[in-house]
N, C-alpha and C positions, 0 to 999 in steps of 0.2 A: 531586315525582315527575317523574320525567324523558319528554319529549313521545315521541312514538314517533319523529320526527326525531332528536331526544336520545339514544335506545336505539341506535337504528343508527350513531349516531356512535360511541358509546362502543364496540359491538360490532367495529365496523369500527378506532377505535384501539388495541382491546384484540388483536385479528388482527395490525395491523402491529408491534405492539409482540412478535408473537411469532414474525410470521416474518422480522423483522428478526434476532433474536436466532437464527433457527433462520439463516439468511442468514449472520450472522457465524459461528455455530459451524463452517459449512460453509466458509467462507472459509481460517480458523485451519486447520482439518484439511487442505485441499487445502496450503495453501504449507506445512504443516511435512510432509507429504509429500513434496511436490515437493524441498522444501531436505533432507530426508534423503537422498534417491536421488542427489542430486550432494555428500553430504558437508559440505552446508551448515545450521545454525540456520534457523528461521524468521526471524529479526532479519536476519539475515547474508543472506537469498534477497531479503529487500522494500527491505533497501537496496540491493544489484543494482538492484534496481525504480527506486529513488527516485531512482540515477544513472543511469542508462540513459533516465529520462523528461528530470531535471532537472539533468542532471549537463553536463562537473563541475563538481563542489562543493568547498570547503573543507569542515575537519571541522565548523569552527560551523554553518555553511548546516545541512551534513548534518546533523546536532544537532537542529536548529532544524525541519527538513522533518520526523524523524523521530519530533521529542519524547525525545528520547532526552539526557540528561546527557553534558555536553560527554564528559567523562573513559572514559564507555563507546562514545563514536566511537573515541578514540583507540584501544582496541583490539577494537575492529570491524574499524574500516582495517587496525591489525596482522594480523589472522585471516584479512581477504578475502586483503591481499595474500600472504601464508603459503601459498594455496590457490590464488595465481595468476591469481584473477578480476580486483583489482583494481590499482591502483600509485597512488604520491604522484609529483605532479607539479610542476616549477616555476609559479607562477601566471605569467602571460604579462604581466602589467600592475602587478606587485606582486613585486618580489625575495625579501623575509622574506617570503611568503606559499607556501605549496604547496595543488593542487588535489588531487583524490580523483577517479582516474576508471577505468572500468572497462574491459576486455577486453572488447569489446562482439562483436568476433568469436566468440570463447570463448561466453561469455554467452548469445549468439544460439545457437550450435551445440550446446551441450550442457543449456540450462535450455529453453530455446524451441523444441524438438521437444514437448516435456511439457506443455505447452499445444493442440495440436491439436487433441485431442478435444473440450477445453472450449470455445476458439474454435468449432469447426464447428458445440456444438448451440447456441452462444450466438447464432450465426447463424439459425438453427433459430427461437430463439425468438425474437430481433428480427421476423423475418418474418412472424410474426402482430400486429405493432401499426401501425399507422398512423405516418406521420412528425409527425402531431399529438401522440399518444401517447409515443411515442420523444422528444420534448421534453419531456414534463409527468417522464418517470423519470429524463432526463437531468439535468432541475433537480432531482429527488429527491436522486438522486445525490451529486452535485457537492455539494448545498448538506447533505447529512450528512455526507459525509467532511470538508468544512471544520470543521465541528462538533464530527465526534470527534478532528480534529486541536489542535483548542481545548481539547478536555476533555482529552486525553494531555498538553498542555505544559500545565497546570495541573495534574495530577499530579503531574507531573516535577516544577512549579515548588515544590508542596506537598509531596515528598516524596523527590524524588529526588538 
């Protein structure tokens, strides 16, 4: 029989476990919104994302950042650039190699108004935690997305 310490643990993992999921569902819906109203995939809007933070990339990087099967960068890359977001670029340190980088002016201009409202109440809600707090979610964070980017290329690697 589980202690009443033991109940409220399980209560309390069995909550995260479900507004995590209620958390992602929310996540999906915003960007494949947001990637509809400028003409983009959900896939096609979060690597925008992934070059814009961590760019640029070649297509493997990108691949590799994304979980994503080399062969469907390849026409990723074809589609952003098709839509003018993004271009291949000479690697600067590497002749045979080209990077993957985006229109960040573009980018900024037409995806990054569409974030406002989200930024402002995210603001919103930061301000009710302490900077002690604001740490302990920040490592929530950080240390899930590495996580489920572990469990994607293991997908990929299983099945993609």
């Amino acid at each position: 029989m589980a202690t009443p310490s033991g109940e409220r643990r399980d209560d309390l993992l069995a909550s995260l476990e479900t507004a995590g999921r209620a958390s992602s569902a929310a996540t999906v819906m915003f960007h494949t919104t947001l990637a509809a109203l400028q003409g983009l995939s959900a896939t096609e809007e979060k690597a925008l994302d992934l070059l814009q933070r961590d760019g640029p990339l070649s297509a493997g990087d990108l691949a590799k950042r994304a979980g994503l099967a080399p062969a469907s960068v390849t026409a990723l890359v074809d589609r952003l650039e098709a839509k003018g977001y993004a271009r291949r670029v000479p690697h600067p340190s590497d002749r045979r190699s080209v990077l993957v980088e985006i229109d960040n002016e573009r980018v900024l201009a037409t995806i990054g108004p569409l974030f406002a409202d989200w930024f402002a109440s995210l603001d919103e809600l930061y301000a009710g935690y302490t900077d002690d707090q604001l740490e302990v979610i920040l490592d929530f964070l950080t240390e899930a997305a590495t996580r489920q980017q572990a469990a994607t290329a293991k997908l990929t690697e299983r099945f993609g």
